[in-house]
C-alpha positions, 0 to 999 in steps of 0.5 A: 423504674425497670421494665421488661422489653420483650422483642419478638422475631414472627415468621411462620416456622420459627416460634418467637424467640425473645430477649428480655433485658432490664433497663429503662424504656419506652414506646418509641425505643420498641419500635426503633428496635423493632424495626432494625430485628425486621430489616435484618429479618429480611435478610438474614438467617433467623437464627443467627438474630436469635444469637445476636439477641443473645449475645449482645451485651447491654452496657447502657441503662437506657432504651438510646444505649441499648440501640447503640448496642444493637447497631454496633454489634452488626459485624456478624452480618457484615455491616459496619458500625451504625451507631449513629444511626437517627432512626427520627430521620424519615428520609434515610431509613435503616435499609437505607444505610444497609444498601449503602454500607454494601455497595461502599465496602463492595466498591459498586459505589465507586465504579462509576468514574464519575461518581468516584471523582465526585467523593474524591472533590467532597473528600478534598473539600472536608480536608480543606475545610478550616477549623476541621475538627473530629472526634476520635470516636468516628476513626478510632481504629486509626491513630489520628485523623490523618491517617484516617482520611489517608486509608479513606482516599486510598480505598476510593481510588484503589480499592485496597482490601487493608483499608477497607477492614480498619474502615469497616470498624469506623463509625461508617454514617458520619463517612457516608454523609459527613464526608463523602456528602461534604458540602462547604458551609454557604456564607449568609447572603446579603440578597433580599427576600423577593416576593412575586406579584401578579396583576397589572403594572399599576396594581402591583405598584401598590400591592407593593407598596402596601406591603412595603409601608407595613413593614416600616418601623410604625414609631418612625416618621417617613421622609420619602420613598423611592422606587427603582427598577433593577431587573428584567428576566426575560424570554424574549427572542433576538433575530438569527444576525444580532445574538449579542448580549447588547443586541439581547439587552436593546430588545429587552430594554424596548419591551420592558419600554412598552410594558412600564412607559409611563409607570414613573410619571403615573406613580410621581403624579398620583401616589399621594401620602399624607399619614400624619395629617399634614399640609404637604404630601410624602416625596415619592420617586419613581424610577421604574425605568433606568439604565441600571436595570440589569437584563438577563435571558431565561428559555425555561425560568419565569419572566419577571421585572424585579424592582425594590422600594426604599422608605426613608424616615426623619433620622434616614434610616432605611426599609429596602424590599424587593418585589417582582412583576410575574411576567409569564407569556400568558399574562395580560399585558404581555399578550396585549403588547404582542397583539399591538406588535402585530397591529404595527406589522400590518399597518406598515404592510398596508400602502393606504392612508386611511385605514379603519381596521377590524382585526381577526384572529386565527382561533376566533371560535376557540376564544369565543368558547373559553370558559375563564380568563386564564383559557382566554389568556391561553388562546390568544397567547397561540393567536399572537404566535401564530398570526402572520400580519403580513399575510393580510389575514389579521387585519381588515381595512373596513374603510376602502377605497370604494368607501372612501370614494362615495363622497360621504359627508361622513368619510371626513370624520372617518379620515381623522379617526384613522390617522388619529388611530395609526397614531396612537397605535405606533406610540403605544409601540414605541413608548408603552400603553400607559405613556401613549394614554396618560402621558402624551394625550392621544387625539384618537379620543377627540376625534372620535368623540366629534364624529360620535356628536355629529352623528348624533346630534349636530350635523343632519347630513351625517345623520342619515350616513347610516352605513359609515357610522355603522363601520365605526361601531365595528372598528378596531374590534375583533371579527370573525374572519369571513374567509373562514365562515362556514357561510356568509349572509348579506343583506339589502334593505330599501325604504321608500317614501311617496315624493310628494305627499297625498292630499285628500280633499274633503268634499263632505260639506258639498255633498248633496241629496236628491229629493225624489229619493226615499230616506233609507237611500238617502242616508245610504248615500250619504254613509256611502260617500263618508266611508269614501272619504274616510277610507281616501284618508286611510290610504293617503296615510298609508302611502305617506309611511312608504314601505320597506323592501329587503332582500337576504341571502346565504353564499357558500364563501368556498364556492360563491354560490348562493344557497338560500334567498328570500325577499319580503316587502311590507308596509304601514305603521310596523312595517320595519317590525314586520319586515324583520319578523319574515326575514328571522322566521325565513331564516330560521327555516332554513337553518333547520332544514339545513342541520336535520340529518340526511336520509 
């Protein structure tokens, strides 16, 4: 089928100057053709495109070969042969090849002395490539390959004229990105693919898993699973004295230690398979943890524990796939790692034996604020790194000395809890959480379970130690820091009760009436003397209730003067209720007063 093609050239001066041509075509050859007439448009004279188009003769019968025809009769502009030019290929324009089929036969691109010696290396290595084959197409001015990438070498390093004009007759794409683009074919890789997961050290285990078992060959009976640990890439910094790469690897090994202790031991225990309903469970090996691991330091790449799983069938064929732990700064065991870190730090600067920490963190109000656990995991990663534990601002002593010398029949519990603690803590640090929770059986929950029961319901004496038990629910905890509160507000509430309870006499039955007195007198006193007694008995009451008295005040921590008081005493069957009540209301006024603007 023969068509018409109709190429035109727009420019405000010139009306359009047409070819017509019959051959086979379609859409996609006008826009090819179109868009090597606009390039060359752009660049030059008008009327020397109206003479290419009228010159060039069309040998093909075919859109393809009538651009072939178009691109190789671009001399006159003095541009090489582009006959090869793929005009589907969006990263490589046709302008693209126009600028740097200029800047190689004007030598701009190989001024350079670096990039001149980087085409002369890809040169070399697409001459020493094995099994090097051309066609003679590409080089035809040349009498053999030879003598082609001869005249091509020549040119790159001494810029001779005589080789410029055969190369400028060669098939100038295939020099450009063939040859002096050359890379050497990469042999295939025996390197697993690696699929990197998030989560906790325990969740991606199975994620990991899961995965692992539905790749398995479902027709093949599974006889074990091993899971081996094979990588750490990480980010951890060594001291200035041991930069070694043993000294790198021990630090690495302790904090790989601390993030997976116990992993294998958890994993061995309950990962429990049975997918063929039978009596026994799946063979499950975990050695997360081995002195094969490999670790490799990284200032700029992702943190990662890689580790791979391989399923065993009946005939012991094998399914290996690696997976990785993400491990960036953020991520939530790394920041708890480096907050126990920091909790070891201070224990080891604190010289008392009991010690029942509440611990403060430099950006309190900004984690307070965080709207999401990724800028919660931001905030205390700048806590962590900017925390000083020997400074003995991240870590308080909520049981002190003076505490600890009130003889407080609750202090013993107390005593236990904070050696229990110490303990748990240090583990964690050397062995890992997991190890220090699941694995070694820590006290710290016996002990506090016994002090939590004999608060509650087993020892009356430490039932009314009010103020110690009350330190308990804040320990361990992080707290704001008083040193930097803006004002601090302390209390002191006094309950009194009657030492010895009211006892009133009820003296109705002796109470007698005068005869000489009129009825209405009579039963006047009589109601009087009954009223006594009830209001005797309301008052006796009252007072066995005692009252409560407290006292609050605001102190400028900067200047430790107090900036607000109050005092309030109350009585009777609420007398807590309103108590409270007076000292929030008090308050409140206060703080009001306080944020209105200053005239």
């Amino acid at each position: 089928m023969y068509f018409f093609i109709l190429v035109g050239l727009r420019t405000p001066i010139y009306s359009r100057k047409y070819c017509i041509c019959k051959f086979i075509y379609d859409n996609k050859n006008i826009e090819h053709v179109d868009s090597v007439l606009k390039e060359l448009c752009e660049r030059f004279d008008l009327l020397q495109i109206s003479n290419l188009l009228e010159e060039i003769p069309f040998k093909g019968q075919d859109g393809r070969s009538a651009e072939k025809d178009l691109l190789a009769a671009l001399d006159r502009f003095n541009l090489p042969d582009l006959q090869s030019f793929k005009f589907d290929n969006s990263k490589r324009t046709f302008r693209y090849y126009i600028d740097s089929a200029n800047s190689f036969f004007n030598y701009e691109a190989f001024m350079d002395p670096s990039k001149r010696k980087k085409a002369l290396d890809n040169l070399d290595e697409f001459i020493n490539q094995p099994n090097r084959s051309m066609d003679n197409e590409k080089f035809s001015p040349f009498d053999s390959e030879d003598s082609f990438l001869s005249a091509l070498q020549n040119f790159i390093v001494n810029n001779e004229v005589i080789y410029s004009e055969k190369l400028f007759k060669c098939d100038f794409i295939y020099i450009w990105d063939v040859i002096l683009k050359f890379r050497p074919p990469t042999e295939p890789s025996d390197k697993k693919p690696l699929k990197k997961l998030s989560g906790s050290p325990i969740e991606v285990i199975l994620h990991s898993l899961w995965l692992a078992l539905g790749k398995f060959n479902k027709e093949t009976s599974i006889k074990k699973i091993i899971l081996c640990g094979k990588l750490f890439k990480h980010d951890y910094l060594v001291a200035e004295n041991d930069i070694t790469v043993a000294g790198q690897n021990d630090v690495a090994r302790k904090a790989l230690q601390r993030l997976m202790g116990g992993i294998d031991e958890l994993c061995t225990k309950y990962i429990q398979l049975n997918p063929y309903n039978q009596d026994e469970y799946l063979d499950v090996i975990s050695n997360l943890l081995n002195d094969d691991i490999a670790y490799s330091p990284s200032k700029t790449a992702e943190p990662y524990f890689e580790f791979w799983i391989d399923i065993i069938g009946e005939k012991d064929e094998r399914e290996e796939t690696h997976y990785a732990w993400k491990l960036p700064e953020i991520q939530n065991y790394r920041l708890a790692d480096g907050l126990i870190a920091k909790a070891v730090e201070a224990f080891e600067h604190v010289n008392n034996t009991w010690v029942l920490p509440a611990f403060h963190l430099t950006y309190y109000q900004e984690l307070m604020a965080a709207k999401d656990e990724e800028e919660i995991c931001r905030v205390l990663a700048h806590c962590v790194n900017e925390c000083r534990p020997d400074s003995g601002q991240f870590m308080s002593n909520l049981f002190s000395p003076e505490w600890q010398a009130g003889n407080d029949p609750f202090g013993k519990y107390l005593e236990k809890i904070s050696i229990a603690y110490r303990t748990f803590i240090f583990d964690v640090n050397e062995n890992g959480l997991h190890a220090a929770l699941m694995v070694n059986n820590p006290e710290i929950f016996a002990v506090y379970k016994e002090a939590a029961e004999a608060f509650s319901k087993n020892d009356e004496r430490v039932a009314k130690s009010y103020k110690l038990a009350s330190m308990l629910m804040r320990a361990f905890l992080v707290v704001a820091d008083k040193s930097k509160a803006d004002y601090i507000i302390t209390s002191n509430v006094s309950h009194q009760t009657p030492s010895t309870p009211a006892v009133v006499i009820n003296n109705s039955a002796t109470a007698t009436v005068n005869k000489g007195e009129s009825p209405n007198q009579q039963a006047w006193n009589q109601g009087w003397e009954l009223g006594s007694q009830r209001a005797a008995e309301r008052r006796a009451a009252h007072a066995a209730l005692g009252s409560t008295s407290v006292s609050i005040s605001i102190v400028d921590p900067r200047s430790s003067q107090i900036v607000f008081a109050y005092s309030a005493g109350k009585a009777g069957t609420n007398q807590f209720q309103k108590t409270a009540e007076a000292c929030a209301k008090s308050l409140k006024e206060f703080i009001e007063e306080s944020e209105k603007p200053k005239k």
